[in-house]
N, C-alpha and C positions, 0 to 999 in steps of 0.2 A: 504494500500500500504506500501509498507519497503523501509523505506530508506537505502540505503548505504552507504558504508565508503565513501564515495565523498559528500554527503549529496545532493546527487541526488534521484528524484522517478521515477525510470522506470515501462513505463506501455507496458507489451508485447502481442502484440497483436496477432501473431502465431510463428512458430519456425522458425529459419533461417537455409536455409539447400542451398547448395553450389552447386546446378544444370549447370552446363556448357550449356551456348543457342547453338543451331546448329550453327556450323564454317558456314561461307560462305568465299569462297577466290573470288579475280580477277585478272585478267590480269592488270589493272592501275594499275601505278606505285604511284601516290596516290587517294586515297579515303577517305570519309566521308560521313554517311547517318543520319541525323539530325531530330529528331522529333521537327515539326513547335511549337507546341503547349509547349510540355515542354521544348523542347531545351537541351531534352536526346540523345546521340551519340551513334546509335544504331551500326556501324558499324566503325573502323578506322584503317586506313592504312597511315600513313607516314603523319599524318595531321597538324604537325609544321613548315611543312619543308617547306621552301621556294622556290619556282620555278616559271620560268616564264609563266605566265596566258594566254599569249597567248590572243585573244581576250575575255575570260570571265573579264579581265579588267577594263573594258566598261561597265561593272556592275557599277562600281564607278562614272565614266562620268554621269552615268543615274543618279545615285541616287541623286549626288549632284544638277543636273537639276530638277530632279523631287521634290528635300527639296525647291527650291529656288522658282515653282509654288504651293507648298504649303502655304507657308507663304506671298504669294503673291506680292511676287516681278518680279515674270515672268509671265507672261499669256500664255496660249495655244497656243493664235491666233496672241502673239507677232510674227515677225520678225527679224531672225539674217540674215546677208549680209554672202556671200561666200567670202571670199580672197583669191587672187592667191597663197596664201602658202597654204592655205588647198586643193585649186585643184590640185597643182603640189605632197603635200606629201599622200591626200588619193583618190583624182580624177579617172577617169576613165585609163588615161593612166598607172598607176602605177601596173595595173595587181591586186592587191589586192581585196578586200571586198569594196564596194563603193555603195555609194546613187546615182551617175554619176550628182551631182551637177555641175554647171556652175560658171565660176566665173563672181560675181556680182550677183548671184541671192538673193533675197530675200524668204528667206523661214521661212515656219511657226516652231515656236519650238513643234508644235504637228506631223509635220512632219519629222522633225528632233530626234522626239524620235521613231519613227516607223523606220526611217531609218536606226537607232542604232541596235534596241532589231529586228526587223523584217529581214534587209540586213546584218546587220553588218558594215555599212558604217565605215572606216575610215576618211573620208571627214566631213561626219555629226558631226562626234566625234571631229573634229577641229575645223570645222566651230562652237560646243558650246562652249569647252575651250578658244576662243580667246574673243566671243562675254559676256563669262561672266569674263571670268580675263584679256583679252587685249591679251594675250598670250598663246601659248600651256605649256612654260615652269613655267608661273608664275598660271598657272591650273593645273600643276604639281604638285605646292607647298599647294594649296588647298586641294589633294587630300589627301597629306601627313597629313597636319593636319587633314582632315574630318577621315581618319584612326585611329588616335590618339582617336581622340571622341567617336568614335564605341568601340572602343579597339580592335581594329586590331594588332595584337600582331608583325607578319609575313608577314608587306606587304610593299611597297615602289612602288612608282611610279615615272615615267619621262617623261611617256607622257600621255595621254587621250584614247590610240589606243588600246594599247597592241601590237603594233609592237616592233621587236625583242630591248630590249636594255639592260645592263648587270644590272641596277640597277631598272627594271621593274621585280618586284617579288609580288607572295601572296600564300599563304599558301589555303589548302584544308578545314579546319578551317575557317579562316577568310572570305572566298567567302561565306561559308554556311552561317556565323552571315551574310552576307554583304546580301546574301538574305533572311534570315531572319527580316531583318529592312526593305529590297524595298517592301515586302508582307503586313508586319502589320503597315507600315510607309502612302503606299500610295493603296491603297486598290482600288482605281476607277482607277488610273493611269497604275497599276498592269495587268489590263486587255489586254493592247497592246500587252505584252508578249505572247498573246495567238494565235494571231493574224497570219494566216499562208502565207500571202500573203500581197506585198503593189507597187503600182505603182506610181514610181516617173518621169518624163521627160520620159512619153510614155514608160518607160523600167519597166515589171513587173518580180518581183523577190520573193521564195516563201522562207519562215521562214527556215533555216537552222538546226533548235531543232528536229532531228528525231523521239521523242516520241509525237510528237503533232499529228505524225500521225499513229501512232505506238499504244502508251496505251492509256487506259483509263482514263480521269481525268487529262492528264499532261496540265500544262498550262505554264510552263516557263522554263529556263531564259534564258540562253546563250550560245552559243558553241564558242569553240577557237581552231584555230589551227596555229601551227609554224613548221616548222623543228624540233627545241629543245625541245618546250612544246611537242610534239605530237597530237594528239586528243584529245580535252576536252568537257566537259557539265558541264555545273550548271542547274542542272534542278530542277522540283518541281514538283509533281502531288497530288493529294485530294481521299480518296475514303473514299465512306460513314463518309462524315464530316472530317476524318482524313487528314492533309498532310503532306508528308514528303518533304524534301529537300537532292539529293544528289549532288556533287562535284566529277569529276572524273578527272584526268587528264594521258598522258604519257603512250595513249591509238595508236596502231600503224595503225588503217586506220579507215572509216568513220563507217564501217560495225561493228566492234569490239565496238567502242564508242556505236553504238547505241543498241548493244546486250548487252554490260557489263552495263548499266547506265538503261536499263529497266529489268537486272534481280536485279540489286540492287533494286531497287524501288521495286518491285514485293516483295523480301522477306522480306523488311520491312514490308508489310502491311502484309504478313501470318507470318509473324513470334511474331512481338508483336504488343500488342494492350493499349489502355489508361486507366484506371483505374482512376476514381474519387474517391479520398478516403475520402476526406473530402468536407462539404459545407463550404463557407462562413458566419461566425458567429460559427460553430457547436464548442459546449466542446468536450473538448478530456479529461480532467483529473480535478480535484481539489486540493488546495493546501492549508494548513494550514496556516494562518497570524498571527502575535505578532503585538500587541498593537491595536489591529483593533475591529471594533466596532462588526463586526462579526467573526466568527470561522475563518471560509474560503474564498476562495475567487475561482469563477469559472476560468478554463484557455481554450480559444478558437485560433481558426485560425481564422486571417484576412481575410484571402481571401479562395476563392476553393480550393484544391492541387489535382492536377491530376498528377500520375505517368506513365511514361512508362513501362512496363513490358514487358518480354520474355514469351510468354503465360506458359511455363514451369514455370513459376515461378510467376505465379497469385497465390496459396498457401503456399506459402513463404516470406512473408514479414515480416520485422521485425521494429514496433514500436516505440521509447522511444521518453518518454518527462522527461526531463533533466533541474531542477531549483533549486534553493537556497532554502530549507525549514524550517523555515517558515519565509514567505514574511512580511518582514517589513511595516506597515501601514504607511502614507496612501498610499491609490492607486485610483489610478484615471481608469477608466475604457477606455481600448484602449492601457496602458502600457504594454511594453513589459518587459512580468515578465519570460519568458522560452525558450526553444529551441525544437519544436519536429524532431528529426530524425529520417527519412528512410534510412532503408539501404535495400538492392536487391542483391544477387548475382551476381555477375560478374557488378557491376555497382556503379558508387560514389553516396555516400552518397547523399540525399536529405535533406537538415536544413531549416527550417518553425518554422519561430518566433510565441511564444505565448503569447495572450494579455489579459489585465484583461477584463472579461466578463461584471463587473460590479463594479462602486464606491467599495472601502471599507476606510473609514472615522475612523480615529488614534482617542482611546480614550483617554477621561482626565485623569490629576494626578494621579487621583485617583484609575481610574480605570489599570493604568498604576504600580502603588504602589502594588497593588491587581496580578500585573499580574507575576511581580517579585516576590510577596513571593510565590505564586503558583510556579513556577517553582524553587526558592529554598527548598520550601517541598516536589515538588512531580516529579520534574524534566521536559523535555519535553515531551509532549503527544499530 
């Protein structure tokens, strides 16, 4: 291998050639199409920008209920009370999205997530902000920080609903991580989302997500609609092991939503596919060591690296692993001694740390004595 003026060794593995993937446009005014697995952006449109969510919102509501029956401090079969502020702001007479809770009921928090991800309640979504912070406004302030923690770059909250308010915003971005974490976070819980139908106080109501009954594979998450927001989905669907997640919003009636949000979905899965380039444990290159008791030392990936690709662009990859040469002994096997980069056409960089494959043990004085004048006689080799 040849080192470079950087004193890096790149290893190339085929040529990089600058294929443009087929356009796809929409009518949303924003978009984002996310691969679950790598958490590649296959498609973007306006996805910083902050606008109001309208009820995909209530993505957040769930989540932090569904963190809080994980670590079990809520149970399923607990019960929260209805109060008359949550029947007067998302109750039956308000004309809006409702569970048609009663006030003073006691209802199960497993019902109350069905009410959510299944009706859309606004009532439910109070009825849990109060029961877990006292208040809708100080579950406000929860959500603010559980955003923080995600890294939610573009979002702010003020209430629990996603009813209209000037500082209730979230980005196209930040929904997709936001389901991104409800998928791989709560995996048994995740399944309500699929759920097309739920009957609460004899009043049965069927899932509002038009791909549930539309494609193939879709299992979630949320629809939202406002005057301002317009029509939105955060949806997800699965094929052949794959799934993607898209975010639409700013979509002008229910019909448009549920055509523009299943042809996005649609050409993700024909357009690119996964590629496992590496296993967990595998070498990828070798690298010279000073002072070590052996020559070299092996450089591997920690873990699997699966990329996304544009099927255009399955012959086009390009390679390098990028390290200091030669690696100072000792080493401990596990260090990370490298960097390999992917790069793809039309797509950022992919950086995958390399770790020493195996011990290499710093020799003695002597041998150390021996190693400097070799390289004063014969330089480095």
């Amino acid at each position: 291998m040849k080192l470079n003026k950087f004193g890096t060794t790149a290893l190339l593995c085929s040529i990089f050639a600058a294929i443009q993937a087929n356009a796809f446009e929409t009518t949303a005014r924003n978009a984002i199409l996310m691969d679950f697995a790598t958490g590649e952006y296959l498609f973007e449109k306006n996805i910083t920008e902050a606008v109001p969510p309208a009820s995909m919102s209530k993505l957040m509501t769930v989540y932090i209920l569904m963190r809080k029956i994980k670590d079990g401090s809520i149970k399923l079969d607990d019960t929260f009370s209805v109060s008359e502020n949550a029947w007067r702001k998302g109750g039956a007479a308000t004309g809006g999205s409702t569970m048609f809770l009663s006030i003073g009921d006691n209802v199960s928090v497993e019902n109350l997530i069905k009410g959510i991800v299944i009706q859309s309640g606004n009532d439910a979504c109070i009825v849990v902000a109060e029961n877990i912070a006292g208040t809708e406004e100080d579950f406000a302030l929860l959500m603010n920080k559980t955003a923080q923690e995600l890294g939610l770059k573009h979002s702010s909250f003020a209430n629990s609903t996603g009813l209209p308010h000037p500082d209730q915003k979230m980005s196209m971005e930040d929904l997709a991580i936001l389901s991104q974490h409800i998928i791989s976070e709560f995996p048994d819980l995740y399944a309500y989302f699929k759920e097309k139908e739920f009957k609460y106080n004899n009043i049965k109501q069927g899932n509002r997500n038009p791909l549930l009954y539309t494609m193939s594979g879709a299992d979630g998450l949320k629809t939202g609609h406002t005057e301002e927001a317009g029509f939105c989905l955060a949806a997800s669907a699965i094929k052949d092991g794959r799934r993607l997640i898209g975010v639409m919003s700013g979509m002008n009636s229910n019909k448009e939503r549920s055509e523009e949000s299943e042809r996005l979905m649609s050409w993700g899965f024909r357009e690119f596919s996964n590629i496992q380039m590496f296993d967990a444990g595998q070498i990828v290159t070798t690298a010279k060591v000073w002072y070590g008791k052996e020559p070299t030392v092996d450089m591997a990936v920690a873990q699997k690296v699966i990329k996304t690709v544009h099927n255009s662009q399955t012959d086009n990859i390009k390679t390098t692993a990028e390290f200091d040469e030669p690696i100072k002994a000792p080493i401990k096997k596990g260090d990370t001694i490298g960097m390999l980069k992917i790069e793809i056409a039309e797509q950022k960089p992919l950086e995958v740390p390399l770790i020493a494959a195996n011990d290499v043990a710093k020799v003695g004085l002597a041998g150390r004595f021996w190693a400097n004048l070799k390289y004063f006689l014969f330089g480095a080799k």
